[in-house]
Each structure stands twice: as structure tokens, then as C-alpha cells.
Residue, then its C-alpha position, 0 to 999 in steps of 0.5 A: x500500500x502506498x501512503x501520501x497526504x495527498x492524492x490528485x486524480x488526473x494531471x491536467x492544469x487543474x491536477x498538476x498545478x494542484x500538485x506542484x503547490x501541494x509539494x511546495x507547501x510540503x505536503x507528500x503528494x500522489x498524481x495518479x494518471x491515466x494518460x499523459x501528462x497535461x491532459x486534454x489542454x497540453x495534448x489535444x486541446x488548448x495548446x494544439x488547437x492555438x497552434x493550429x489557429x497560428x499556422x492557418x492565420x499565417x497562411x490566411x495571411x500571406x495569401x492576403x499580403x499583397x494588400x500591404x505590399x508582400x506578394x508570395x507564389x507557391x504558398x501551400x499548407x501542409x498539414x503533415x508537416x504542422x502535425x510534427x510541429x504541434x507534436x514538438x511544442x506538445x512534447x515540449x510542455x508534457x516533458x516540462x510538467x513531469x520536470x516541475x513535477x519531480x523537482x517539486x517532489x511529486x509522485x506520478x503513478x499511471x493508472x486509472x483511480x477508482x475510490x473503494x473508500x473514504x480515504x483510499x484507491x486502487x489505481x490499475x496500471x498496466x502491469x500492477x494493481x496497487x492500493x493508495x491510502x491518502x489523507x485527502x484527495x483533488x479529483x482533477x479528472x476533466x470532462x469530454x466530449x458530448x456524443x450526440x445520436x446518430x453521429x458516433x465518433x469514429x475518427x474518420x468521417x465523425x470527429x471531434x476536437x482531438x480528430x479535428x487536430x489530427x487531421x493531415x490533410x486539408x478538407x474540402x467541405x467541413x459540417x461543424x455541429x455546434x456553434x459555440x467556443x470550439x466549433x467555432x474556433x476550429x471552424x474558423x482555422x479550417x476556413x482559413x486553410x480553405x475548407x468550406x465550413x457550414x456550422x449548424x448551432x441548435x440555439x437562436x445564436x452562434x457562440x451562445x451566451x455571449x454579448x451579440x454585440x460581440x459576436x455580430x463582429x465575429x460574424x462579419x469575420x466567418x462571412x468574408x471567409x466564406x463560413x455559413x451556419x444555420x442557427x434553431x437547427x439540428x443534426x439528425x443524422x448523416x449517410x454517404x453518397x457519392x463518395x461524400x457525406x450528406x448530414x441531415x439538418x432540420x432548420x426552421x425552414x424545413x429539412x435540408x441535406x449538407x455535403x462534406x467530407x469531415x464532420x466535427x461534432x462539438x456541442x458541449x462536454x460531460x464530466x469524466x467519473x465514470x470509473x471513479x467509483x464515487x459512492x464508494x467514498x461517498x461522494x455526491x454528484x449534482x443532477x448533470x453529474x459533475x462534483x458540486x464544490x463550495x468556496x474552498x472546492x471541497x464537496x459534501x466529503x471535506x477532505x475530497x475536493x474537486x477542480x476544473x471541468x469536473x466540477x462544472x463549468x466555464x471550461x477554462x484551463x486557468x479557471x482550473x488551474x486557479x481552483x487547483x491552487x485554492x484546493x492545495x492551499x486549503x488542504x495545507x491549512x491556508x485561508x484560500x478561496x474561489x474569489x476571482x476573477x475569471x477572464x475568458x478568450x475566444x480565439x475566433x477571428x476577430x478573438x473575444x476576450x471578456x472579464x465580469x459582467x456586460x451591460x446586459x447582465x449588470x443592466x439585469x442585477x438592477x445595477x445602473x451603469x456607465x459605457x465606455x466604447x472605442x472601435x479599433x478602426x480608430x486605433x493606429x496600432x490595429x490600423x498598422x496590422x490592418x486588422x480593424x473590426x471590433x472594438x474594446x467596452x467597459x461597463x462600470x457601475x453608476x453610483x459609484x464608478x466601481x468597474x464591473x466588465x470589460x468585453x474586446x472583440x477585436x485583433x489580439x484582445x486575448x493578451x489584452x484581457x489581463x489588465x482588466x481582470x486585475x483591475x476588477x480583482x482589485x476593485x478598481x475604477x473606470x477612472x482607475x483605467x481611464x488614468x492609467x497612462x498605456x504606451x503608443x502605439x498599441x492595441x491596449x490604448x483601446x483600453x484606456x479610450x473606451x474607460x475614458x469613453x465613460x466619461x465622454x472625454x475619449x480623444x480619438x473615440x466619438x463619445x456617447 
């Protein structure tokens, strides 16, 4: 029987961060992983597909660079090649978590963890079955994908986000069922590279729950690259014909058949417990079967807790990461809590990047508000890239200028949301951003004129 503190079930950037926090607090520590290490973000999620977006949005590009001066001939995109480039940075960033691992005196067993109490589990390797006991324990499984009816995965025709990037060849027509953050993502990056996509979202818009203010942009980006998508419609199924597939859409207008040659199917996740055995540690998993937690990510066990997508959305990488370190402090004893602010990133084109709440949503929590809004049209730094739709907003609260949400919607905003997001962490004010003196020429200057936009005194914006 192998003995530790604590136990952390999965290495994802919830698992492995929890991890190293846990050993520089000095708590002996187990990760127990199935696969490899880094999970779904490192290996076929968040990294891959950002490295994907790049090598489209290069080629995209340099087909289009004749419009500032540079011309090329002969430019074609191989797939095969990104695939050992991807693998490289995968392998660069697997390798560099076992290292952080083992310098931070953390045990790595692989195998799949199942509880059969409290406070043990029997992890099932490949050679060996052995039982761990623990003081407490972090399940950091992650969710996976949702299957939908009639449209099984099978790596080929049917694929997913992981088949999405593993794909070596460059697809003529690509059915994209699901409208949201992923399907839309990869959607776009395969428009660039030349597949005609057509995205079929169930609800009344693409990217739900979203500003549509904000997605209207984003919209204007998928049309000029040839995207079309069919909002309040469902797949129902697919069948081949004449060498192609043909997917079979009810739309408000009636049904409709699609051809292509690929379909991604990517409508959502479900949390990964299946073979955790949870009962077995009394764990209790709320009605869509993910591990309610409290401020501290325990669950209804204290010394089990929970992170990251198998405790519930949003699905973010630094949402799991940030909860990973709360639940290592707590066990160690410090006063630790789930009291952030999480930024999200949407890398379409133009990218979405938003922090705390719209106008809509503090307009709905009775909150008065003051808007600011610049457009990046005005903005030199967007003008020199000739990237130029979108635009920076910043809500802020009327009685008291306490700012509440910024929403960007334009080139880069994924490196932009940072300063927002710990502007709001730290309770400061539209005033707070307005005066704060950003350098030029630079995206982030939109920033800063859209704070001061709340005020009616933005210098190169037209105030409300």
C-alpha cells in the first residue's frame, strides 16, 4: 500500500498545478494518471488547437499580403508537416510538467483511480494493481466530449476536437455541429486553410451566451471567409453518397441535406467519473453529474475536493488551474478561496476576450451603469496590422464608478484581457483605467479610450 497526504486524480492544469503547490507547501503528494501528462489542454486541446489557429492565420495571411505590399507564389499548407510541429511544442510542455513535477517532489503513478473508500484507491496500471491510502484527495479528472445520436465518433468521417487536430490533410467541405467556443474556433482555422465550413448551432445564436454585440463582429469575420451556419437547427443524422457525406439538418425552414467530407461534432462536454467509483467514498454528484464544490472546492466529503471541468463549468484551463491552487492551499491549512476573477478568450477571428459582467447582465442585477466604447478602426496600432473590426467596452457601475466588465472583440484582445481582470480583482475604477497612462502605439490604448469613453472625454473615440 502506498501512503501520501495527498492524492490528485488526473494531471491536467487543474491536477498538476494542484500538485506542484501541494509539494511546495510540503505536503507528500500522489498524481495518479491515466494518460499523459497535461491532459486534454497540453495534448489535444488548448495548446494544439492555438497552434493550429497560428499556422492557418499565417497562411490566411500571406495569401492576403499583397494588400500591404508582400506578394508570395507557391504558398501551400501542409498539414503533415504542422502535425510534427504541434507534436514538438506538445512534447515540449508534457516533458516540462513531469520536470516541475519531480523537482517539486511529486509522485506520478499511471493508472486509472477508482475510490473503494473514504480515504483510499486502487489505481490499475498496466502491469500492477496497487492500493493508495491518502489523507485527502483533488479529483482533477476533466470532462469530454458530448456524443450526440446518430453521429458516433469514429475518427474518420465523425470527429471531434482531438480528430479535428489530427487531421493531415486539408478538407474540402467541413459540417461543424455546434456553434459555440470550439466549433467555432476550429471552424474558423479550417476556413482559413480553405475548407468550406457550414456550422449548424441548435440555439437562436452562434457562440451562445455571449454579448451579440460581440459576436455580430465575429460574424462579419466567418462571412468574408466564406463560413455559413444555420442557427434553431439540428443534426439528425448523416449517410454517404457519392463518395461524400450528406448530414441531415432540420432548420426552421424545413429539412435540408449538407455535403462534406469531415464532420466535427462539438456541442458541449460531460464530466469524466465514470470509473471513479464515487459512492464508494461517498461522494455526491449534482443532477448533470459533475462534483458540486463550495468556496474552498471541497464537496459534501471535506477532505475530497474537486477542480476544473469536473466540477462544472466555464471550461477554462486557468479557471482550473486557479481552483487547483485554492484546493492545495486549503488542504495545507491556508485561508484560500474561489474569489476571482475569471477572464475568458475566444480565439475566433476577430478573438473575444471578456472579464465580469456586460451591460446586459449588470443592466439585469438592477445595477445602473456607465459605457465606455472605442472601435479599433480608430486605433493606429490595429490600423498598422490592418486588422480593424471590433472594438474594446467597459461597463462600470453608476453610483459609484466601481468597474464591473470589460468585453474586446477585436485583433489580439486575448493578451489584452489581463489588465482588466486585475483591475476588477482589485476593485478598481473606470477612472482607475481611464488614468492609467498605456504606451503608443498599441492595441491596449483601446483600453484606456473606451474607460475614458465613460466619461465622454475619449480623444480619438466619438463619445456617447
Amino acid at each position: 500500500m502506498r501512503k501520501t497526504d495527498c492524492l490528485v486524480i488526473g494531471s491536467g492544469p487543474g491536477g498538476y498545478v494542484a500538485a506542484i503547490r501541494l509539494g511546495q507547501l510540503g505536503k507528500q503528494t500522489t498524481v495518479v494518471e491515466r494518460d499523459d501528462l497535461g491532459g486534454v489542454c497540453l495534448n489535444w486541446g488548448c495548446i494544439p488547437s492555438k497552434a493550429l489557429i497560428h499556422f492557418a492565420s499565417q497562411f490566411e495571411r500571406l495569401q492576403h499580403g499583397a494588400e500591404i505590399g508582400l506578394e508570395a507564389t507557391g504558398l501551400r499548407a501542409d498539414l503533415k508537416k504542422f502535425q510534427a510541429f504541434k507534436a514538438g511544442i506538445v512534447q515540449k510542455l508534457t516533458g516540462g510538467v513531469g520536470m516541475l513535477l519531480k523537482g517539486n517532489k511529486v509522485d506520478v503513478v499511471r493508472g486509472q483511480a477508482k475510490f473503494t473508500g473514504p480515504n483510499t484507491a486502487e489505481v490499475a496500471g498496466k502491469k500492477e494493481t496497487e492500493t493508495v491510502e491518502f489523507k485527502s484527495c483533488i479529483v482533477a479528472t476533466g470532462a469530454k466530449p458530448i456524443e450526440i445520436p446518430g453521429f458516433a465518433y469514429d475518427g474518420k468521417q465523425v470527429i471531434g476536437a482531438k480528430g479535428a487536430l489530427e487531421l493531415d490533410e486539408i478538407p474540402k467541405r467541413m459540417v461543424v455541429i455546434g456553434g459555440g467556443v470550439i466549433g467555432l474556433e476550429l471552424g474558423t482555422a479550417f476556413a482559413k486553410l480553405g475548407t468550406k465550413v457550414t456550422v449548424v448551432e441548435a440555439l437562436d445564436q452562434l457562440l451562445p451566451g455571449q454579448d451579440p454585440t460581440l459576436v455580430k463582429i465575429v460574424e462579419k469575420g466567418l462571412k468574408k471567409r466564406g463560413v455559413e451556419w444555420r442557427l434553431k437547427a439540428k443534426a439528425k443524422g448523416y449517410k454517404e453518397a457519392g463518395g461524400a457525406l450528406e448530414v441531415q439538418v432540420e432548420t426552421e425552414k424545413g429539412p435540408e441535406s449538407i455535403a462534406c467530407d469531415r464532420i466535427l461534432v462539438a456541442v458541449g462536454f460531460r464530466p469524466i467519473t465514470d470509473n471513479l467509483d464515487l459512492p464508494k467514498a461517498g461522494v455526491k454528484a449534482n443532477e448533470r453529474g459533475f462534483l458540486a464544490t463550495d468556496k474552498a472546492c471541497r464537496t459534501n466529503v471535506p477532505h475530497i475536493y474537486a477542480i476544473g471541468d469536473v466540477s462544472g463549468p466555464p471550461f477554462l484551463a486557468h479557471k482550473a488551474s486557479k481552483e487547483g491552487i485554492v484546493a492545495a492551499e486549503a488542504i495545507a491549512g491556508h485561508k484560500s478561496e474561489k474569489d476571482f476573477a475569471i477572464p475568458g478568450a475566444i480565439f475566433t477571428d476577430p478573438e473575444i476576450a471578456t472579464v465580469g459582467m456586460s451591460e446586459a447582465e449588470a443592466e439585469k442585477a438592477g445595477i445602473k451603469v456607465k459605457v465606455g466604447k472605442f472601435a479599433f478602426v480608430a486605433n493606429g496600432r490595429a490600423l498598422s496590422m490592418n486588422e480593424t473590426d471590433g472594438f474594446a467596452k467597459v461597463v462600470s457601475d453608476a453610483t459609484n464608478d466601481v468597474l464591473l466588465g470589460v468585453q474586446l472583440v477585436g485583433p489580439e484582445v486575448s493578451n489584452l484581457i489581463a489588465e482588466a481582470a486585475l483591475a476588477i480583482e482589485m476593485g478598481a475604477s473606470a477612472e482607475d483605467l481611464a488614468l492609467t497612462c498605456h504606451p503608443h502605439p498599441t492595441l491596449s490604448e483601446a483600453i484606456m479610450e473606451a474607460a475614458e469613453g465613460v466619461y465622454g472625454r475619449s480623444i480619438h473615440g466619438v463619445n456617447r
